[in-house]
C-alpha positions in Angstrom: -51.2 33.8 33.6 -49.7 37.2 33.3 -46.4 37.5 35.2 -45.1 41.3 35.7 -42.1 42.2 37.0 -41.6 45.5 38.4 -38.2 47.0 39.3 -38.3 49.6 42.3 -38.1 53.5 41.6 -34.9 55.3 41.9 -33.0 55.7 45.1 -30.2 58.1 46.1 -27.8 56.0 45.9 -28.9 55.0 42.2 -28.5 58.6 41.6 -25.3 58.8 42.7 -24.5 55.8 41.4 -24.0 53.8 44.3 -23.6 50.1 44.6 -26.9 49.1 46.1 -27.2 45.7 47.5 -29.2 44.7 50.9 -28.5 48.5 52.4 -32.2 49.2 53.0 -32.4 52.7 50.9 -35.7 54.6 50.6 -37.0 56.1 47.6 -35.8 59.5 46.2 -38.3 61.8 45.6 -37.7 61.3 42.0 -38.0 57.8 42.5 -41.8 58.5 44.6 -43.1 60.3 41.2 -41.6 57.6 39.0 -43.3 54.9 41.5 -46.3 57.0 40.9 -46.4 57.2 37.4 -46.0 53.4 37.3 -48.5 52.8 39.6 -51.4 55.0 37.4 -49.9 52.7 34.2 -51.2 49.6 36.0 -54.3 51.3 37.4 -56.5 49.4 35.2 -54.0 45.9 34.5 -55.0 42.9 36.0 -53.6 41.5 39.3 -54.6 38.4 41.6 -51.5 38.9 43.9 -48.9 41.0 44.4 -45.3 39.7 45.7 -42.6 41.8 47.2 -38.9 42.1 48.4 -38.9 43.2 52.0 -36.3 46.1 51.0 -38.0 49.7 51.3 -37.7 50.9 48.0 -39.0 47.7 46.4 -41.9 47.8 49.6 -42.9 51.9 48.3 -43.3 51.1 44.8 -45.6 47.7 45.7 -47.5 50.2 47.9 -48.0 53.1 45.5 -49.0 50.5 43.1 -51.3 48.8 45.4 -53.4 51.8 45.9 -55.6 51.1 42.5 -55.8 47.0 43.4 -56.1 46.7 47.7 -54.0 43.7 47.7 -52.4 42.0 50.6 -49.2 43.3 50.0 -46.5 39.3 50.2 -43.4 40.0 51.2 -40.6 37.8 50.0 -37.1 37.9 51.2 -36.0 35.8 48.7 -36.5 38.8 46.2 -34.2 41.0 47.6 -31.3 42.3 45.6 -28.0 40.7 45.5 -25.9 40.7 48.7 -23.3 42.9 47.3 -20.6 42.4 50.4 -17.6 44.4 50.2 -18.4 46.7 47.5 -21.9 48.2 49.1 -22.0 51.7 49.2 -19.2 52.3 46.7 -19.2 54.2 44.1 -19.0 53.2 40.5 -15.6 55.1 40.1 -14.3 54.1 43.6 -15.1 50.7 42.5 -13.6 50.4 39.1 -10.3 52.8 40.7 -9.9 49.9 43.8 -11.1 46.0 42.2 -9.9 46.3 38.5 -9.0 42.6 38.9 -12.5 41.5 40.0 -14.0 44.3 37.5 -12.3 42.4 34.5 -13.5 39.2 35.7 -17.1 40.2 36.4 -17.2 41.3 32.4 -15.8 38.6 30.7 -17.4 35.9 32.9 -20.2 37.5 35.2 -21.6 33.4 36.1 -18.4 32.4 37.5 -17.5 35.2 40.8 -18.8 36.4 44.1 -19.0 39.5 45.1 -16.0 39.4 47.9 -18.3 39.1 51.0 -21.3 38.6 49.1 -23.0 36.7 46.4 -23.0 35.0 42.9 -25.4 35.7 40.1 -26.2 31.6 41.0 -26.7 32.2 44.5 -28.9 35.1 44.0 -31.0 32.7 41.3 -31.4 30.0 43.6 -33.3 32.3 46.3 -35.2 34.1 43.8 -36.5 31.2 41.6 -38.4 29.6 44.3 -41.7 32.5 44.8 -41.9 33.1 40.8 -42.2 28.9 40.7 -44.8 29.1 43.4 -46.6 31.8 41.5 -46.1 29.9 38.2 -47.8 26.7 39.6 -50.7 29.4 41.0 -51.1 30.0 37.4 -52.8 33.8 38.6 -51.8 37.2 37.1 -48.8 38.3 39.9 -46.8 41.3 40.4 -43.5 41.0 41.5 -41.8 44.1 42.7 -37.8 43.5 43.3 -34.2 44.7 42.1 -32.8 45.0 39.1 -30.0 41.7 39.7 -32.6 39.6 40.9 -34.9 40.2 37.7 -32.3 39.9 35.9 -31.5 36.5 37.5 -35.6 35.4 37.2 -35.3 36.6 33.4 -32.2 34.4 32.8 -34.2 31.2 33.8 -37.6 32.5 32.3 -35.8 32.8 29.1 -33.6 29.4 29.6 -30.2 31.7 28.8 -26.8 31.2 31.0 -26.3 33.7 33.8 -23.3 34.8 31.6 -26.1 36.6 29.6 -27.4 38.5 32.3 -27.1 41.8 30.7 -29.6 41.4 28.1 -31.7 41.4 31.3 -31.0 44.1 33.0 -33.9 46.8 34.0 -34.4 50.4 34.9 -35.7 52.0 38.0 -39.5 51.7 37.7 -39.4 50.0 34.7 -42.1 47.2 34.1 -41.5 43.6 31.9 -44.7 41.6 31.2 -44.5 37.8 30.3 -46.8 35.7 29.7 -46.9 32.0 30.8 -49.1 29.3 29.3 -48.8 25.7 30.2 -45.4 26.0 31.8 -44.0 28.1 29.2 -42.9 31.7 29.1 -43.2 34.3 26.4 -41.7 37.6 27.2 -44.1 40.1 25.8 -42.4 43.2 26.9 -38.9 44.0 28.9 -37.8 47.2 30.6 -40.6 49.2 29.8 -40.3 52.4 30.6 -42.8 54.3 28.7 -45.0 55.4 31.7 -41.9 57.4 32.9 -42.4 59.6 30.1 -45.6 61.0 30.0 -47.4 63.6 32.1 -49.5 62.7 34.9 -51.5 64.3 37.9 -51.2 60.9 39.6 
């Protein structure tokens, strides 16, 4: 089976590099066009089913994709993004001026904290994993549309690495990552691919 995970189009909070956990942001209109462009680079891909975290941003980019399959559109809450607590809505620079004790901590051992009010990079795993192993055991082409922690989290255990090595993971907005899954085993055929994003389009 072919497994495709999709990560949401910008927001604009990513664009003003917000920390974006469960606060239900819409797409920007840059993020709309990126969804867009996505969408026509899957126009002709094969999917059986398409999977998606309940968030809006996540929910628009499944749609715009869905307009060239006319799937039933799953919605998954275990795919949301991380439950970021205390720190959602900050700013990157707010953050980093107010938690440099939790900051030096999340970089040299990312597996090991909580976000204060929120969750771990294991906690997010453990409600993730369950819909890509129902898929898995499906064994047809998917779609997964989610966030850029909980891919990363799904990547981690696809690719049998420690949550510690998360960042080797992580994805863009409207990025797309491709693996392919034979008899229980996963081959990642392409990650963060953002090549759609790009090129001209009328779509």
């Amino acid at each position: 089976m072919q497994l495709t995970l999709i990560r949401h189009g910008e927001t604009v909070w990513n664009r003003e590099k917000r920390v974006q956990g469960l606060t239900d942001v819409e797409l920007s209109e840059t993020g709309i066009d990126q969804a867009r462009r996505l969408a026509l680079s899957l126009r002709d891909f094969p999917i059986d089913v398409i999977y998606s975290s309940p968030l809006k941003r996540a929910f628009q980019t499944a749609e715009l994709i869905n307009r060239y399959h006319r799937k039933a559109i799953n919605v998954e809450p275990g795919l949301m993004e991380m439950d970021q607590g205390d720190f959602e809505g900050l700013t990157f620079q707010e953050l980093l001026a107010r938690e440099q004790d939790f900051i030096r901590s999340w970089i040299a051992d990312p597996e090991s904290v909580r976000m204060p009010g929120g969750e771990s990079l294991a906690e997010l795993q453990s409600r993730a994993w369950p819909p890509v192993e129902k898929l898995m055991a499906e064994g047809r082409n998917a779609l997964i549309v989610s966030h850029n922690f909980t891919i990363a989290t799904i990547l981690c255990r696809l690719r049998n690495i420690r949550l510690s090595e998360f960042r080797s993971t992580c994805v863009d907005n409207a990025s797309r990552t491709h693996i392919r899954i034979e008899e229980g085993a996963a081959r990642i055929e392409a990650i963060n691919d953002v090549r759609h994003l790009k090129t001209e389009t009328d779509a």
